[in-house]
N, C-alpha and C positions, 0 to 999 in steps of 0.2 A: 425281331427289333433291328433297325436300320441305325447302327453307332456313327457317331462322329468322329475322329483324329481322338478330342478333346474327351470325348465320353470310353472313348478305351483306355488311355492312359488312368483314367477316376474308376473304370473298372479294375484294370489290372491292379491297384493301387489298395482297391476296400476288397476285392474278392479274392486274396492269398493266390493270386495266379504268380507263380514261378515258373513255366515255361511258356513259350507262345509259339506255336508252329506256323512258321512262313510259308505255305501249301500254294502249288503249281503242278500243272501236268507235261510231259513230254508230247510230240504231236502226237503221238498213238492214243493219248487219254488216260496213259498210266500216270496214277499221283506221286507226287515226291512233296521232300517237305525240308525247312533245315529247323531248326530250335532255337531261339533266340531267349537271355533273358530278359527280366522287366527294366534292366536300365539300358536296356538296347532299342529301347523300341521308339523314343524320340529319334533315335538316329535313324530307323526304318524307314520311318514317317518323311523324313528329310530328305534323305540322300538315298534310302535302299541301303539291303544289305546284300553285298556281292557272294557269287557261289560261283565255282569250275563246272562253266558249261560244258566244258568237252567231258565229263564223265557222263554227260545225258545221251540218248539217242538221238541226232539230228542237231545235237543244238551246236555244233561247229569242232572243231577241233584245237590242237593245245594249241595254235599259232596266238588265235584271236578268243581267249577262254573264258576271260572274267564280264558276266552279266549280273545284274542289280535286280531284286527284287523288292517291288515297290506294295508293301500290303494295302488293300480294298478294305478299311475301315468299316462298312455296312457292313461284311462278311463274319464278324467277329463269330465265333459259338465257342463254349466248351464243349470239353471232351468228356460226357459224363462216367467211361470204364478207366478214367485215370483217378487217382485220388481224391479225396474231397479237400487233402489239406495238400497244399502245394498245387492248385489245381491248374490245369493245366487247356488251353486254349487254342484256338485257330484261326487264321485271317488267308484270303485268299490272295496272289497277289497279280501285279502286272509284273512285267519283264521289260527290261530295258538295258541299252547297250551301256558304257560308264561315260558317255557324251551325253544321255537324256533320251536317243532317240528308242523308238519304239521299234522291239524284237520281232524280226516278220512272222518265225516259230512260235508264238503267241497267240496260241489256236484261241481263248479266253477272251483275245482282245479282236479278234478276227470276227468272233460273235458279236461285241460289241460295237462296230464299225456295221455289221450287219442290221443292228437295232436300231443304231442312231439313221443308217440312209431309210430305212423302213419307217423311223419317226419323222424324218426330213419330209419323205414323201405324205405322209396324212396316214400312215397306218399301224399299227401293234398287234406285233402277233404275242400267241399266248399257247403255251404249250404245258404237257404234263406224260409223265412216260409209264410203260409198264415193263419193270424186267423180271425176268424169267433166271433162278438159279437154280442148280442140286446143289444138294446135302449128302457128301459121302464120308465114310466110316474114314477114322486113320488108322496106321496099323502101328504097332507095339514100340514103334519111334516115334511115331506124330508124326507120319509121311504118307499124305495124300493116298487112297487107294479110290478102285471104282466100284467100290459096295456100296450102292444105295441106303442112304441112314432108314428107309423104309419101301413099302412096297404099295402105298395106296395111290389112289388115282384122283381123276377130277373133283376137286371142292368134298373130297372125303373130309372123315371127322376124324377124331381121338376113340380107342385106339389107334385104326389103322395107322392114321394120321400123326407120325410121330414128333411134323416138325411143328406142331401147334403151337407150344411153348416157344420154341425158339424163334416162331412168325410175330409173337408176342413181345418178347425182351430185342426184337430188331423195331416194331413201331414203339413200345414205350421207350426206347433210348432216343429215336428221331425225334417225336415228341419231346423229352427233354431239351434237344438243340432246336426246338424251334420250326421244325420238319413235321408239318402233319400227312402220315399217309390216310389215302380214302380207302384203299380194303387189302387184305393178303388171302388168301387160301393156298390149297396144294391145287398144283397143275397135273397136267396127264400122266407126267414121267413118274417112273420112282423114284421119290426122294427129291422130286422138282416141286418148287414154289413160285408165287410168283405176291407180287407186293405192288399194289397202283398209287398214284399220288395225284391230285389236284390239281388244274392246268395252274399259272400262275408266269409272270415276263419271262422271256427268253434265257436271260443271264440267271436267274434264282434258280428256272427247272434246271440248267446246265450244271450248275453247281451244286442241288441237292442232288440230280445223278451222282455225281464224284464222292460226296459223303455218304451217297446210300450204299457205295459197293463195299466202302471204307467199312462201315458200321456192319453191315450184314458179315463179310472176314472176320471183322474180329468178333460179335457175338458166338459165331460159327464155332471160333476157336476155343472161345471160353466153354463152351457146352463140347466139345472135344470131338467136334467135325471138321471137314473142311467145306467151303461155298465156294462152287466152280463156276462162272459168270461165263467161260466157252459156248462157240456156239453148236457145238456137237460131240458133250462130255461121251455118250454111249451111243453105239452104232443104232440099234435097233429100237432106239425109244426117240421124242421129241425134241428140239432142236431146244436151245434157250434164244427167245426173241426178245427183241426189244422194240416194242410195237408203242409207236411216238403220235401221241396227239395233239393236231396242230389249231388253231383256230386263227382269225383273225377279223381288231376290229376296224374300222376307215374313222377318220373322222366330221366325214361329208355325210355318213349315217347312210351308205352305200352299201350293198350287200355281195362282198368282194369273194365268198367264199368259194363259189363255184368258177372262179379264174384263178383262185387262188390254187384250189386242186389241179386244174388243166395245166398249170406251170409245172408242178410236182411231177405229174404225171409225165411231164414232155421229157422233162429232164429226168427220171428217174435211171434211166442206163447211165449216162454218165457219171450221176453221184452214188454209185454203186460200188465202187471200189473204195470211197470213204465209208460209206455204211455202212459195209462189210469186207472189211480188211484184212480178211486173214484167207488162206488154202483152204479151212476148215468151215468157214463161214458157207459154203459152196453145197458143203455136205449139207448142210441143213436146208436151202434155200428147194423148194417145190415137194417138198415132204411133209407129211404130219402138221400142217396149217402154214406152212411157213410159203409165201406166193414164190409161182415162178414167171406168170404173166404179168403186160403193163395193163392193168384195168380196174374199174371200179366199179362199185355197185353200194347199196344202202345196205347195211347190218350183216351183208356176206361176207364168212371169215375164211374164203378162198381168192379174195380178191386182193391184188396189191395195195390199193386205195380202198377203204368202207368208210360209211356213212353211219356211224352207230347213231341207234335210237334214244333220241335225246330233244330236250324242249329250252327254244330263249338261248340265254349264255353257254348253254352245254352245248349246242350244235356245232361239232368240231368233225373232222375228217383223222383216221388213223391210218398212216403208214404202216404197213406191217413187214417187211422187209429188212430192215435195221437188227442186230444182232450186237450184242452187250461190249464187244470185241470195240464197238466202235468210240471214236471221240464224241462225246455228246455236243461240246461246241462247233466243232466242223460240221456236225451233221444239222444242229440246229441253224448254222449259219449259212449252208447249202440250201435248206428247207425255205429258208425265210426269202434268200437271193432267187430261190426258182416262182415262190410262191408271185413275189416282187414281179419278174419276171412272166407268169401267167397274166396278174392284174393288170401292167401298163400297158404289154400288148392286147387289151381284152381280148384272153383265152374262151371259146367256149369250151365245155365240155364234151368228151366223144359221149354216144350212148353208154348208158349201165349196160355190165355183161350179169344177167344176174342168171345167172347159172351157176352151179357147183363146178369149178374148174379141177377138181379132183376126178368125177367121173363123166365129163363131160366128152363127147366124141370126139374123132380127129380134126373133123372138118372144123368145128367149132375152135377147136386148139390154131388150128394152123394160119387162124385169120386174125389173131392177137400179136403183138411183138411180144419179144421173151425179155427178161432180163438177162445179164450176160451170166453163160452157163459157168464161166471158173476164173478165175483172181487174174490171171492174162488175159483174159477177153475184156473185165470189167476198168483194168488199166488202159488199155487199147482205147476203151469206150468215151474215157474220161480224158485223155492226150489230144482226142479229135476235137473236142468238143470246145470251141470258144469261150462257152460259159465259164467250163470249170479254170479254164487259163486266166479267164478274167476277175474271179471271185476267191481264187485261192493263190496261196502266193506261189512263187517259183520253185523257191527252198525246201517246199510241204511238198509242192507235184512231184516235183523229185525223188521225195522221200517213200511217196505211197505210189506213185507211177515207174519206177526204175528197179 
């Protein structure tokens, strides 16, 4: 349900909510949040309520420290592992300086400038993600260890299959907020899961990402595990991916998909140090499904780009590159500007490589571009690169490029 100013305040008011969490992420994608109570929140609505930016990563230091957050009214959800009585709530928000202007560090809003020129121009994209977690034991403190909570494999059952339950109390709590996922099983690893969700606008998929890592932690925890959303918990097993499906519709009733890809594809080195941001992200990438080449093919799960098999509305294109580490608004807001970016130049597409790029020859390898092999190359990639200068702000390249 999509709230008004007006219709939260009549919720907060009839539904015994006594706390209200003002939720934002830092540019890396990590959430934060402060608490506000119910007679605070006309004055949210109004003015925002200020926090000490310089305790965040990137957001400034003490010189210039005080920023305003401004909460997203449609965003409302409870928090269904809080109380029933006293219950307690969520709104997402903007960021803004204490003049009104708008926080360039605002990866949220940086989506949202992304949606509006892509609506400017005649189009809408439409996205939905798959991520990949383990589930490992803790040990006799409740301190993370790397014992796999099980030992089964692809789409096993119960027994082996031990996080069934817990794949269960993560979609019925989504579901309560309002989040429907479309399927979970266990993935390859041990003690790996994976959870898919529905394509649905740009800013909602961005935003159920942020609550879906929220909500799978803390079930984890309640069932007395820890969920590691890394992109390379254990050496010798599969990476955790975050494999993002993109679609888009025109409104001239045009069929932009396959320039839409060519953009993606063109640009995918540069936006590679946002989609996977970390040292670690590196490990995983050209191993165990996770692509190392720039290429695409229809329902091939070694390609960077696939074409999964799909009729009508579902004809959508999956990135598979992307790794959970990442910001989901940056990365949706790079996707959309490349996607953009393919269409007005009308991109064609190179040929499908449809071949298994896992056992495929050398000669065949060496006639692909690669993605960049480690977290300096992928900086380097993005520094060059006009687009990402143009599409991302200063203050962000800085933070992910230095």
């Amino acid at each position: 349900m999509r709230y008004s100013k007006k219709e939260v305040l009549q919720y907060v008011a009839e539904e015994d909510v006594k706390f209200i969490r003002l939720a934002f992420c830092d540019v890396f994608g990590k959430q934060q949040n402060i608490s506000i109570m119910p007679d605070e929140v006309p004055r949210a609505f109004e003015h925002g309520i200020a926090f000490d930016a310089s305790a965040i990563v990137g957001f400034g230091d003490e010189t210039h420290s005080d920023l305003f957050l401004h909460p997203d009214p449609e965003t409302l959800t409870w928090l269904p592992w809080r109380p029933e009585q006293g219950k307690v709530v969520r709104m997402f928000c903007e960021i803004r300086h204490p003049d009104g202007r708008l926080f360039a560090c605002d990866t949220r809003h940086l989506l949202k400038s992304a949606v509006e020129d892509a609506r400017k121009a005649g189009y809408t994209f439409y996205f939905g993600s798959e991520q990949e977690f383990y589930l490992f034991e803790l040990d006799e403190k409740n301190q993370p260890t790397r014992i796999p909570y099980d030992q089964a494999g692809y789409m096993d059952i119960a027994p082996e299959d031990k996080g069934e339950n817990v794949r269960r109390e993560i979609c019925l709590t989504l579901e309560q907020m309002g989040i429907c996922p479309e399927s979970s099983h266990h993935e390859e690893g041990p003690g790996q899961n994976e959870i898919d969700f529905r394509y649905t606008t740009a800013l909602a998929a961005a935003d159920n990402v942020m609550t879906f890592q929220t909500v799978v932690k803390t079930v984890a925890r309640r069932n007395g595990l820890f969920a590691d959303f890394s992109p390379k918990p254990l050496e010798n097993a599969p990476g955790n991916g975050f494999h993002i499906n993109v679609s888009v519709r025109a409104e001239d009733a045009s069929e932009p998909l396959s320039s839409m890809i060519a953009g993606i594809l063109e640009k995918s080195s540069s936006m590679t140090a946002f989609l996977n941001p970390t040292e670690e992200s590196y490990q995983r990438l050209g191993r165990k499904k996770a692509p190392r080449y720039v290429s695409w093919s229809a329902e091939n799960r070694s390609q960077l780009v696939r074409i999964p098999a799909a009729a009508k509305e579902y004809r959508r294109a999956e990135l598979r590159s992307p790794d959970p580490s990442a910001n989901p608004y940056i990365a949706f807001a790079l996707m959309i500007r490349a996607g953009l970016y393919g269409i007005e130049s009308g991109m064609a597409l190179p040929r499908p490589v449809d071949r298994n790029l896992y056992k495929a020859d050398a000669d065949t390898l060496a006639s692909l571009a690669r993605l960049p092999e480690s977290l300096k190359e992928a900086k380097a990639a993005a520094e060059a690169d006009a687009f990402i200068r143009e599409h991302i702000p200063a203050e962000i390249r800085e933070l992910y490029c230095k």
